[in-house]
C-alpha positions as CSV (number, residue, x, y, z in Angstrom):
1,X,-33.9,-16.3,1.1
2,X,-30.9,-15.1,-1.1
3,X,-29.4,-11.5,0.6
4,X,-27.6,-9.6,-1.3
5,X,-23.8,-8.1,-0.2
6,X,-25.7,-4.6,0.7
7,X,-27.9,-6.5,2.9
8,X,-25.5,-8.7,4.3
9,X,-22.8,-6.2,4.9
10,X,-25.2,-4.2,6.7
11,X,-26.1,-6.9,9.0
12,X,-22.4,-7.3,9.9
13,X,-22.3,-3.7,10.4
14,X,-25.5,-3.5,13.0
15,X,-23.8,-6.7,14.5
16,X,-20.5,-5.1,15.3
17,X,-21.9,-1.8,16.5
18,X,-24.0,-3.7,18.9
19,X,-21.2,-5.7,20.5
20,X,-21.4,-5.2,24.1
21,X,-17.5,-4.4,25.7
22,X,-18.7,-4.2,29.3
23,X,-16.2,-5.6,31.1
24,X,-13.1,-3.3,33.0
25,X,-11.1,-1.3,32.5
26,X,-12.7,-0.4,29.5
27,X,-9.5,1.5,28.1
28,X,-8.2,-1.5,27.6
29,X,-11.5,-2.1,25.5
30,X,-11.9,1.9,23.9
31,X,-9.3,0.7,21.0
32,X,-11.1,-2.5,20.3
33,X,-14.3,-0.2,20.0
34,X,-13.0,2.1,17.9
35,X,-10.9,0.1,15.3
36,X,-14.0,-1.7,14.4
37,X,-16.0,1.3,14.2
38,X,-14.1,3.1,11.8
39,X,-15.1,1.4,8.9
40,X,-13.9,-1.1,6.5
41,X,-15.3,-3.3,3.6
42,X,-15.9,-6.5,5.7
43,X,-15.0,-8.5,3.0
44,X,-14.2,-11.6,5.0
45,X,-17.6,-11.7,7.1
46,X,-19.6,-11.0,3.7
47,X,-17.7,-13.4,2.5
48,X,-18.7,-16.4,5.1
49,X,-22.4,-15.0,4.9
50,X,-22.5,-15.2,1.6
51,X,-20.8,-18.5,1.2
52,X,-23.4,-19.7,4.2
53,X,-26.1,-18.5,1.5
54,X,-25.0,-20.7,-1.0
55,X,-26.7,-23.4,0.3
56,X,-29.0,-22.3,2.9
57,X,-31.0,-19.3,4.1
58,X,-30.7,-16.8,7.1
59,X,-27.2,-16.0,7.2
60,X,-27.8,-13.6,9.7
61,X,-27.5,-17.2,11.8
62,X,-23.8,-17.4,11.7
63,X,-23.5,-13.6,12.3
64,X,-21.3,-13.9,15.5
65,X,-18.6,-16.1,13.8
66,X,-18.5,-13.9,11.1
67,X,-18.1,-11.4,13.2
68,X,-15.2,-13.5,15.1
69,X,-13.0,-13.4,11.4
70,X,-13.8,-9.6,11.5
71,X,-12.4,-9.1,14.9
72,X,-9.2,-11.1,13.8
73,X,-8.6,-9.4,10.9
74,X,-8.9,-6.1,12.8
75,X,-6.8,-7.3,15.3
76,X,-3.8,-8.5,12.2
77,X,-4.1,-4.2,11.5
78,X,-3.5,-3.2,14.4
79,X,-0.5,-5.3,15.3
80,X,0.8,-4.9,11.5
81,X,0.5,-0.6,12.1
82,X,2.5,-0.6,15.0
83,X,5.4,-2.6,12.9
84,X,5.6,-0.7,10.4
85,X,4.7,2.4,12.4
86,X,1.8,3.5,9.9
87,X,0.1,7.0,10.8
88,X,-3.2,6.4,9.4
89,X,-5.8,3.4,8.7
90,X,-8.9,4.1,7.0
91,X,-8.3,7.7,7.3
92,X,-8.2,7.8,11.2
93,X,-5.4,7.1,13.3
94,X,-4.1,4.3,14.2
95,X,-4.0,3.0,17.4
96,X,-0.8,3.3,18.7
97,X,-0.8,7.0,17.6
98,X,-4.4,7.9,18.7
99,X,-3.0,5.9,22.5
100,X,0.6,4.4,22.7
101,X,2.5,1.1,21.5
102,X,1.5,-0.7,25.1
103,X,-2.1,-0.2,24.2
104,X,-1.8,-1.3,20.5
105,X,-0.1,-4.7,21.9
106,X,-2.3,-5.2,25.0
107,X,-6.0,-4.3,23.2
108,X,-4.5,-6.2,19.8
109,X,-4.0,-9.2,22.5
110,X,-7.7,-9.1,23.7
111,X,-9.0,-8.7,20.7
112,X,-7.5,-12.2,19.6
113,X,-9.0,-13.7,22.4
114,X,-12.8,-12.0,21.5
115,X,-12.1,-13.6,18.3
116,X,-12.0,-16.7,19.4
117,X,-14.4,-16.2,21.9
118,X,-16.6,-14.9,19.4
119,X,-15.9,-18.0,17.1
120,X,-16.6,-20.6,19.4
121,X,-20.2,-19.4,19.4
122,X,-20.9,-22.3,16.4
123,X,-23.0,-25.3,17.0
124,X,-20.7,-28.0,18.5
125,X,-20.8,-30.6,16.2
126,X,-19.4,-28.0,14.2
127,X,-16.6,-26.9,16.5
128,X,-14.0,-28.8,16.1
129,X,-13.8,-27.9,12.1
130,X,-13.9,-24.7,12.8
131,X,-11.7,-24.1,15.2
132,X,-9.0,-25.9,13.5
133,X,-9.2,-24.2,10.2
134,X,-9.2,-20.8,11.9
135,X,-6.5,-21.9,13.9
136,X,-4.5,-22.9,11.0
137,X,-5.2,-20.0,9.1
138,X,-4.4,-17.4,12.1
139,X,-1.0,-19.3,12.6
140,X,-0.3,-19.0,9.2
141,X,-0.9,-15.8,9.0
142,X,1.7,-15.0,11.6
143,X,3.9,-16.5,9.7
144,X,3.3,-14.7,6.3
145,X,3.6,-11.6,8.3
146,X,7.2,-12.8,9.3
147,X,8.0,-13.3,5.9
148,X,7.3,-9.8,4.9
149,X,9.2,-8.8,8.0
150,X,12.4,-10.6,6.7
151,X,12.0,-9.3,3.1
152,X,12.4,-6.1,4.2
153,X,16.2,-7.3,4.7
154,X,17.0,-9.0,1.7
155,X,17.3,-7.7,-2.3
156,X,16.7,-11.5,-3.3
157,X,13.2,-12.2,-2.7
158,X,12.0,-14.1,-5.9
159,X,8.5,-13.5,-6.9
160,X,7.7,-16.9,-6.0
161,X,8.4,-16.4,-2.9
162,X,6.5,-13.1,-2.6
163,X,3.8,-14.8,-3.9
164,X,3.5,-17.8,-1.2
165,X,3.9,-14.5,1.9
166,X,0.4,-12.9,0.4
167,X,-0.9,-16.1,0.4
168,X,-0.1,-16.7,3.9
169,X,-0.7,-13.0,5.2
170,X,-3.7,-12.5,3.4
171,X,-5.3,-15.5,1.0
172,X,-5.8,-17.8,3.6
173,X,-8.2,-15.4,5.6
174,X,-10.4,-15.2,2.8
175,X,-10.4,-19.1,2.2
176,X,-11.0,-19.5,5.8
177,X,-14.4,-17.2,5.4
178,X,-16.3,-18.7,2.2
179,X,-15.1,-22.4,4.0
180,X,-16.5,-21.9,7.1
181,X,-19.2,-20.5,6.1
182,X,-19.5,-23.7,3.2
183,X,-18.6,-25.7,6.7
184,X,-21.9,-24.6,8.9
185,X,-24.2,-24.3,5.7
186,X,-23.5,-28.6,6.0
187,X,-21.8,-28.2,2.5
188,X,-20.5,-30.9,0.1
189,X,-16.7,-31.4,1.4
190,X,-15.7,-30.6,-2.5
191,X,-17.5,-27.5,-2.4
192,X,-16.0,-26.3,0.6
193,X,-12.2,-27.1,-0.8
194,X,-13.4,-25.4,-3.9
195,X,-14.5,-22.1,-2.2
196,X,-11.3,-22.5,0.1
197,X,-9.4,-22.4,-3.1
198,X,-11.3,-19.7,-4.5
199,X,-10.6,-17.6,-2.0
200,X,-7.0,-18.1,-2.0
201,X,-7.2,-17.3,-5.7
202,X,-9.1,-14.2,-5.1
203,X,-6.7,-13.3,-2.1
204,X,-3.7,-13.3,-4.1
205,X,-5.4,-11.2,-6.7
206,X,-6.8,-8.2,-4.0
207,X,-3.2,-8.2,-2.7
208,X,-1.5,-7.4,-5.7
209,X,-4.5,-4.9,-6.4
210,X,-3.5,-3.4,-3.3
211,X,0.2,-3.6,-4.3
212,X,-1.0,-1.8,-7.4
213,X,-2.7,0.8,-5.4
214,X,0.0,1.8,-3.1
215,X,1.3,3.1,-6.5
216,X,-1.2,4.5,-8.6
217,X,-4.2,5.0,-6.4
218,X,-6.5,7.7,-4.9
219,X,-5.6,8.6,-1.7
220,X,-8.9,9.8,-0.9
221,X,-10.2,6.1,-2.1
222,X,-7.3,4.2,-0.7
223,X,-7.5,5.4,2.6
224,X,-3.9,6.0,3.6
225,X,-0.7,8.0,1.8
226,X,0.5,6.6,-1.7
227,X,3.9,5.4,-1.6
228,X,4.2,3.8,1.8
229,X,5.6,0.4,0.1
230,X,8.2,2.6,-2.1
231,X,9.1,4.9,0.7
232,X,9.4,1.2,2.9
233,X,11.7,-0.8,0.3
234,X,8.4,-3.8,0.6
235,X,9.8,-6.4,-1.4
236,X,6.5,-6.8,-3.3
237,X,5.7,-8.0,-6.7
238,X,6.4,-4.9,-8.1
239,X,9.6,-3.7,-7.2
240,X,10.9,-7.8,-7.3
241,X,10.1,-7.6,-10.8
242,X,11.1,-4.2,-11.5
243,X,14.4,-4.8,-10.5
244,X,14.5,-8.5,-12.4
245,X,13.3,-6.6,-15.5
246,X,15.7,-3.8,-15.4
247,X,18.2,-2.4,-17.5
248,X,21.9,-1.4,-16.2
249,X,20.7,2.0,-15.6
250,X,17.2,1.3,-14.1
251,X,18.6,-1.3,-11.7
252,X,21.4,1.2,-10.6
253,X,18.7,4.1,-10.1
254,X,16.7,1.6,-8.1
255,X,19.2,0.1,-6.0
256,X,20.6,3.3,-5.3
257,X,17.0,4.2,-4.0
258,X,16.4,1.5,-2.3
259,X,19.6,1.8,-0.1
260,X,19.3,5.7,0.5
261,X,19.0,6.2,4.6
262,X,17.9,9.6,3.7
263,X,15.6,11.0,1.1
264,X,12.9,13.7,0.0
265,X,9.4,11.2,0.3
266,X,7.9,12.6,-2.4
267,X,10.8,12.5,-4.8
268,X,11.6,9.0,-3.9
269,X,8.3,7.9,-4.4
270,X,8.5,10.0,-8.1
271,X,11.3,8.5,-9.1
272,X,10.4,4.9,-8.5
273,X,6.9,5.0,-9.7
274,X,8.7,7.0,-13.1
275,X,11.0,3.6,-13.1
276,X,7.9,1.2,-13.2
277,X,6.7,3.4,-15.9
278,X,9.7,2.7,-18.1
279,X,9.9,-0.9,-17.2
280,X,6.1,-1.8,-17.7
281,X,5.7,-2.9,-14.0
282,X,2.0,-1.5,-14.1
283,X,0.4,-3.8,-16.7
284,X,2.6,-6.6,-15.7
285,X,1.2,-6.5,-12.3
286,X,-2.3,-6.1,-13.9
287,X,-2.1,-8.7,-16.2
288,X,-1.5,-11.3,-12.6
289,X,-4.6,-9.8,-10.6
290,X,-6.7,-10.8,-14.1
291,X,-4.6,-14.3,-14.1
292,X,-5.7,-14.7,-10.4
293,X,-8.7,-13.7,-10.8
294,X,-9.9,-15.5,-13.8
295,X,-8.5,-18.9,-11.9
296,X,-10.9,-17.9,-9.4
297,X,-13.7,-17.6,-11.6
298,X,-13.1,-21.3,-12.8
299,X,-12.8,-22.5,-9.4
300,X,-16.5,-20.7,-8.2
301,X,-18.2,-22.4,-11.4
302,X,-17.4,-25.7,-10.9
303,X,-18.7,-25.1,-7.3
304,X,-22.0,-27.5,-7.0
305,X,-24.7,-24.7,-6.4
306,X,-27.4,-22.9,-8.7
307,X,-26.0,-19.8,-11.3
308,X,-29.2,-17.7,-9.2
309,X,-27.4,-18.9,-6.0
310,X,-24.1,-17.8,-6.6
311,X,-24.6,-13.8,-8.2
312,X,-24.2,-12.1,-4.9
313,X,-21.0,-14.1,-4.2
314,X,-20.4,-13.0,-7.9
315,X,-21.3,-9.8,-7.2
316,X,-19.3,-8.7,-4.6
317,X,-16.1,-10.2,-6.0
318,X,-16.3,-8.4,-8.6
319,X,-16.9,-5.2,-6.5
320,X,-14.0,-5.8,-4.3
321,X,-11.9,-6.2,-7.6
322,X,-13.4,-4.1,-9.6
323,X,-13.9,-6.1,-12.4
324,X,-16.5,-7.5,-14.2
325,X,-17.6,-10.9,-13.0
Protein backbone atom coordinates (compact mmCIF):
# COMPACT_ATOMS: atom_id res chain seq x y z
CA UNK A 1 0.00 0.00 0.00
CA UNK A 2 1.46 3.38 -1.16
CA UNK A 3 0.86 6.28 1.91
CA UNK A 4 1.03 9.36 1.06
CA UNK A 5 3.47 12.26 3.06
CA UNK A 6 0.10 13.37 5.08
CA UNK A 7 -0.32 9.90 6.08
CA UNK A 8 3.06 9.17 6.80
CA UNK A 9 3.90 12.33 8.60
CA UNK A 10 1.03 11.71 10.78
CA UNK A 11 2.20 8.29 11.76
CA UNK A 12 5.58 9.83 12.76
CA UNK A 13 3.73 12.35 14.64
CA UNK A 14 1.32 9.67 16.79
CA UNK A 15 4.82 7.77 17.12
CA UNK A 16 6.70 10.55 18.80
CA UNK A 17 3.86 11.68 21.07
CA UNK A 18 3.55 8.17 22.23
CA UNK A 19 7.20 7.73 23.22
CA UNK A 20 7.23 6.63 26.77
CA UNK A 21 10.24 8.89 28.91
CA UNK A 22 9.63 6.90 32.19
CA UNK A 23 12.76 6.71 33.51
CA UNK A 24 14.23 9.47 36.45
CA UNK A 25 14.64 12.20 37.03
CA UNK A 26 12.37 13.08 34.49
CA UNK A 27 13.70 16.81 34.28
CA UNK A 28 16.43 15.54 32.79
CA UNK A 29 13.77 14.01 30.28
CA UNK A 30 10.94 17.36 30.29
CA UNK A 31 13.33 19.01 27.44
CA UNK A 32 13.59 15.96 25.37
CA UNK A 33 9.63 15.87 25.61
CA UNK A 34 9.08 19.07 24.80
CA UNK A 35 11.52 19.79 21.80
CA UNK A 36 9.90 17.05 19.95
CA UNK A 37 6.61 18.17 20.72
CA UNK A 38 6.76 21.51 19.49
CA UNK A 39 6.50 20.73 16.04
CA UNK A 40 8.53 20.49 13.02
CA UNK A 41 8.21 19.22 9.30
CA UNK A 42 9.78 15.70 9.91
CA UNK A 43 11.29 15.79 6.81
CA UNK A 44 13.97 13.21 7.47
CA UNK A 45 11.59 10.47 9.07
CA UNK A 46 9.09 11.03 6.01
CA UNK A 47 11.80 10.83 4.15
CA UNK A 48 13.05 7.15 5.27
CA UNK A 49 9.20 6.12 5.23
CA UNK A 50 8.72 7.16 2.10
CA UNK A 51 11.92 5.81 0.68
CA UNK A 52 10.91 2.34 2.63
CA UNK A 53 7.68 2.68 0.34
CA UNK A 54 9.46 2.67 -2.67
CA UNK A 55 9.81 -0.75 -2.74
CA UNK A 56 7.71 -2.25 -0.17
CA UNK A 57 4.51 -1.60 1.93
CA UNK A 58 3.79 -0.79 5.68
CA UNK A 59 6.22 1.71 6.48
CA UNK A 60 4.74 2.18 9.62
CA UNK A 61 7.27 -0.98 10.17
CA UNK A 62 10.39 0.96 10.34
CA UNK A 63 8.63 3.74 12.46
CA UNK A 64 11.00 3.62 15.46
CA UNK A 65 14.18 4.09 13.30
CA UNK A 66 12.63 6.82 11.71
CA UNK A 67 11.89 8.10 14.64
CA UNK A 68 15.67 7.51 15.93
CA UNK A 69 16.87 10.20 12.84
CA UNK A 70 14.06 12.47 14.27
CA UNK A 71 15.47 12.43 17.78
CA UNK A 72 19.08 13.16 16.31
CA UNK A 73 18.11 15.88 14.35
CA UNK A 74 16.29 17.32 17.29
CA UNK A 75 19.06 16.77 19.38
CA UNK A 76 21.70 18.71 16.40
CA UNK A 77 18.97 21.97 17.44
CA UNK A 78 19.27 21.92 20.52
CA UNK A 79 23.03 21.78 20.85
CA UNK A 80 23.30 24.22 17.66
CA UNK A 81 20.79 26.99 19.83
CA UNK A 82 22.84 27.08 22.70
CA UNK A 83 26.03 28.06 20.31
CA UNK A 84 24.68 30.47 18.78
CA UNK A 85 22.49 31.50 21.68
CA UNK A 86 19.16 31.62 19.57
CA UNK A 87 15.91 32.83 21.55
CA UNK A 88 13.32 31.04 19.66
CA UNK A 89 12.89 27.64 17.65
CA UNK A 90 9.71 27.03 16.00
CA UNK A 91 8.17 29.86 17.72
CA UNK A 92 8.79 28.53 21.39
CA UNK A 93 11.76 28.80 23.33
CA UNK A 94 14.53 27.13 23.19
CA UNK A 95 15.81 25.05 25.60
CA UNK A 96 18.48 26.65 27.29
CA UNK A 97 16.19 29.82 27.67
CA UNK A 98 12.91 27.95 28.61
CA UNK A 99 15.72 25.84 31.50
CA UNK A 100 19.53 26.77 31.50
CA UNK A 101 22.75 25.84 29.35
CA UNK A 102 23.54 22.64 31.83
CA UNK A 103 20.13 21.30 30.83
CA UNK A 104 20.48 22.09 27.01
CA UNK A 105 24.01 20.03 27.16
CA UNK A 106 22.96 17.18 29.59
CA UNK A 107 19.18 16.43 27.91
CA UNK A 108 20.97 17.19 24.19
CA UNK A 109 23.48 14.26 25.51
CA UNK A 110 20.58 11.77 26.29
CA UNK A 111 18.87 12.46 23.57
CA UNK A 112 21.86 11.13 21.36
CA UNK A 113 21.92 8.17 23.15
CA UNK A 114 17.72 7.61 22.62
CA UNK A 115 18.70 7.98 19.11
CA UNK A 116 20.74 5.34 18.99
CA UNK A 117 18.86 3.41 21.21
CA UNK A 118 15.92 4.06 19.15
CA UNK A 119 18.01 3.05 15.96
CA UNK A 120 19.18 -0.12 16.98
CA UNK A 121 15.56 -1.35 17.07
CA UNK A 122 16.21 -2.64 13.16
CA UNK A 123 16.28 -6.31 12.23
CA UNK A 124 19.86 -7.51 12.80
CA UNK A 125 20.92 -8.53 9.69
CA UNK A 126 20.34 -5.12 9.08
CA UNK A 127 22.32 -3.59 11.90
CA UNK A 128 25.39 -3.36 11.02
CA UNK A 129 24.55 -1.10 7.73
CA UNK A 130 22.68 0.92 9.57
CA UNK A 131 24.56 1.72 12.29
CA UNK A 132 27.51 2.61 10.28
CA UNK A 133 25.85 4.96 7.96
CA UNK A 134 24.25 6.79 10.83
CA UNK A 135 27.35 6.85 12.49
CA UNK A 136 29.12 8.35 9.62
CA UNK A 137 26.65 10.75 8.94
CA UNK A 138 26.24 12.02 12.79
CA UNK A 139 30.19 12.31 12.91
CA UNK A 140 30.04 14.21 9.96
CA UNK A 141 27.70 16.25 10.99
CA UNK A 142 29.78 17.38 13.94
CA UNK A 143 32.07 18.26 11.86
CA UNK A 144 30.12 20.55 9.36
CA UNK A 145 28.93 22.25 12.43
CA UNK A 146 32.61 23.00 13.24
CA UNK A 147 33.14 24.37 10.01
CA UNK A 148 30.45 26.88 10.40
CA UNK A 149 31.84 27.60 13.79
CA UNK A 150 35.25 28.56 12.26
CA UNK A 151 33.68 30.57 9.40
CA UNK A 152 32.35 32.75 11.69
CA UNK A 153 36.18 33.89 12.13
CA UNK A 154 37.33 34.24 8.83
CA UNK A 155 36.30 36.81 5.69
CA UNK A 156 37.88 34.13 3.17
CA UNK A 157 35.51 31.37 3.09
CA UNK A 158 35.09 30.52 -0.71
CA UNK A 159 31.73 29.29 -1.73
CA UNK A 160 33.15 26.09 -2.31
CA UNK A 161 33.84 25.65 0.83
CA UNK A 162 30.58 26.84 2.13
CA UNK A 163 29.17 24.54 0.01
CA UNK A 164 30.91 21.19 1.28
CA UNK A 165 29.90 22.67 5.42
CA UNK A 166 25.92 22.36 4.38
CA UNK A 167 26.67 19.34 2.92
CA UNK A 168 28.14 17.99 6.05
CA UNK A 169 25.81 19.87 8.59
CA UNK A 170 22.79 19.14 6.82
CA UNK A 171 22.79 17.01 3.25
CA UNK A 172 24.06 14.05 4.75
CA UNK A 173 21.02 13.68 7.24
CA UNK A 174 18.72 13.65 4.48
CA UNK A 175 20.86 10.99 2.44
CA UNK A 176 21.16 8.98 5.56
CA UNK A 177 16.98 8.89 5.74
CA UNK A 178 15.89 7.92 1.97
CA UNK A 179 19.19 5.26 2.30
CA UNK A 180 18.19 3.68 5.18
CA UNK A 181 15.08 3.53 4.57
CA UNK A 182 16.27 2.05 0.63
CA UNK A 183 18.60 -0.19 3.13
CA UNK A 184 15.59 -2.19 5.25
CA UNK A 185 13.10 -2.02 2.13
CA UNK A 186 16.11 -4.84 0.92
CA UNK A 187 16.76 -2.24 -2.00
CA UNK A 188 19.03 -2.59 -5.15
CA UNK A 189 22.58 -1.27 -3.75
CA UNK A 190 22.39 1.30 -6.84
CA UNK A 191 19.19 2.56 -5.78
CA UNK A 192 20.18 3.19 -2.40
CA UNK A 193 23.47 5.20 -3.64
CA UNK A 194 21.09 6.91 -5.90
CA UNK A 195 18.65 8.12 -3.21
CA UNK A 196 21.75 8.77 -0.87
CA UNK A 197 22.74 11.16 -3.55
CA UNK A 198 19.55 12.51 -4.00
CA UNK A 199 19.26 13.59 -0.86
CA UNK A 200 22.43 15.27 -0.68
CA UNK A 201 21.32 17.15 -3.78
CA UNK A 202 18.11 18.07 -2.23
CA UNK A 203 20.03 18.95 1.17
CA UNK A 204 22.11 21.43 -0.41
CA UNK A 205 19.20 23.03 -2.12
CA UNK A 206 16.78 23.32 1.36
CA UNK A 207 19.89 24.92 2.93
CA UNK A 208 20.33 27.58 0.75
CA UNK A 209 16.45 27.93 0.72
CA UNK A 210 16.81 28.44 4.26
CA UNK A 211 19.75 30.81 3.65
CA UNK A 212 17.42 32.61 1.35
CA UNK A 213 14.76 32.76 4.04
CA UNK A 214 16.78 34.14 6.78
CA UNK A 215 16.62 37.14 4.30
CA UNK A 216 13.48 37.55 2.68
CA UNK A 217 11.10 35.29 4.57
CA UNK A 218 7.87 35.43 6.71
CA UNK A 219 8.58 35.36 10.06
CA UNK A 220 5.36 34.09 10.97
CA UNK A 221 6.17 31.07 8.34
CA UNK A 222 9.86 30.83 9.16
CA UNK A 223 9.47 30.38 12.59
CA UNK A 224 12.26 32.50 14.18
CA UNK A 225 13.39 36.44 13.60
CA UNK A 226 14.65 37.46 9.97
CA UNK A 227 18.10 38.46 9.95
CA UNK A 228 19.80 36.19 12.44
CA UNK A 229 22.58 35.17 9.77
CA UNK A 230 23.12 39.04 8.92
CA UNK A 231 22.94 40.20 12.44
CA UNK A 232 25.67 36.89 13.05
CA UNK A 233 28.27 37.68 10.14
CA UNK A 234 27.32 33.54 8.86
CA UNK A 235 29.63 33.23 6.18
CA UNK A 236 26.87 31.69 3.99
CA UNK A 237 26.41 31.59 0.29
CA UNK A 238 25.02 34.83 0.29
CA UNK A 239 27.06 37.17 1.91
CA UNK A 240 30.42 35.01 0.41
CA UNK A 241 29.18 36.01 -2.84
CA UNK A 242 28.00 39.33 -2.04
CA UNK A 243 31.15 40.34 -1.03
CA UNK A 244 33.03 38.47 -4.21
CA UNK A 245 30.51 40.35 -6.41
CA UNK A 246 30.92 43.72 -4.99
CA UNK A 247 31.87 46.94 -6.08
CA UNK A 248 34.47 49.31 -4.17
CA UNK A 249 31.71 50.85 -2.36
CA UNK A 250 29.42 47.76 -1.68
CA UNK A 251 32.40 45.77 -0.34
CA UNK A 252 33.38 48.82 1.96
CA UNK A 253 29.68 49.20 3.29
CA UNK A 254 29.74 45.47 3.87
CA UNK A 255 32.95 45.05 5.53
CA UNK A 256 32.32 47.91 7.50
CA UNK A 257 29.12 45.98 8.70
CA UNK A 258 30.37 43.06 9.15
CA UNK A 259 33.19 44.30 11.59
CA UNK A 260 30.83 46.69 13.64
CA UNK A 261 30.85 45.41 17.57
CA UNK A 262 27.96 47.58 17.95
CA UNK A 263 24.91 48.27 15.85
CA UNK A 264 21.03 49.12 15.63
CA UNK A 265 19.62 45.10 14.56
CA UNK A 266 17.18 46.32 12.42
CA UNK A 267 19.30 48.82 10.54
CA UNK A 268 22.01 46.36 10.09
CA UNK A 269 19.95 43.83 8.87
CA UNK A 270 18.35 46.88 6.28
CA UNK A 271 21.28 47.79 5.10
CA UNK A 272 22.74 44.45 4.11
CA UNK A 273 19.59 42.96 2.72
CA UNK A 274 19.45 46.66 0.59
CA UNK A 275 23.24 45.51 -0.52
CA UNK A 276 22.03 42.04 -1.82
CA UNK A 277 19.47 43.97 -3.64
CA UNK A 278 21.98 46.04 -5.57
CA UNK A 279 24.31 43.19 -6.15
CA UNK A 280 21.64 40.49 -7.33
CA UNK A 281 22.51 38.10 -4.46
CA UNK A 282 18.67 37.02 -4.33
CA UNK A 283 18.36 35.40 -7.76
CA UNK A 284 21.84 34.28 -7.72
CA UNK A 285 21.12 32.25 -4.70
CA UNK A 286 17.85 31.16 -6.43
CA UNK A 287 19.13 30.26 -9.47
CA UNK A 288 21.58 27.37 -7.12
CA UNK A 289 18.48 25.87 -5.09
CA UNK A 290 16.83 25.24 -8.86
CA UNK A 291 20.51 23.90 -9.97
CA UNK A 292 20.38 21.63 -6.94
CA UNK A 293 17.33 20.71 -7.17
CA UNK A 294 16.95 19.95 -10.70
CA UNK A 295 20.28 17.53 -10.17
CA UNK A 296 18.09 15.92 -7.77
CA UNK A 297 15.36 15.40 -9.98
CA UNK A 298 17.72 13.43 -12.41
CA UNK A 299 19.14 11.44 -9.80
CA UNK A 300 15.27 10.26 -8.36
CA UNK A 301 14.44 9.19 -12.12
CA UNK A 302 17.00 7.08 -12.85
CA UNK A 303 16.14 5.42 -9.44
CA UNK A 304 14.82 1.69 -10.48
CA UNK A 305 11.13 1.95 -9.14
CA UNK A 306 7.60 2.63 -10.80
CA UNK A 307 6.60 6.59 -11.81
CA UNK A 308 3.13 5.51 -9.43
CA UNK A 309 5.79 4.51 -6.75
CA UNK A 310 7.75 7.42 -6.58
CA UNK A 311 4.82 10.62 -6.52
CA UNK A 312 4.70 10.88 -2.83
CA UNK A 313 8.50 10.91 -2.58
CA UNK A 314 7.86 13.45 -5.49
CA UNK A 315 5.40 15.07 -3.72
CA UNK A 316 6.77 16.02 -0.74
CA UNK A 317 9.99 17.29 -2.20
CA UNK A 318 8.52 19.43 -3.89
CA UNK A 319 6.46 20.69 -0.78
CA UNK A 320 9.55 21.07 1.28
CA UNK A 321 10.93 23.19 -1.72
CA UNK A 322 8.28 24.69 -2.83
CA UNK A 323 8.53 23.97 -6.26
CA UNK A 324 6.97 22.08 -8.71
CA UNK A 325 8.15 18.54 -9.07
Amino acid sequence: MLLKPNEILQMVNDCLDRMPYDRRPQSLYEPIRYVLSIGGKRIRPVLMLLAYNLYKDRPQDILMPACALETYHNYTLLHDDLMDNADVRRGQPTVHKRWDANKAILSGDSMLVLAYQRMAQVPPEKLPAVLSLFTQTALEIGEGQEYDMTFEKRNDVTEDEYIEMIRLKTSVLLACALKIGAILADAPAEDADRLYRFGEQIGLAFQLQDDLLDVYGDPAVFGKAIGGDITSNKKTYMLINALLRADDRQRRELERWIGAATFDRAEKVAAVTRLYDEIGIRQLCEAKINHYFEAGKQLLAQVNVSEERKQSLQAFTADMMKREY
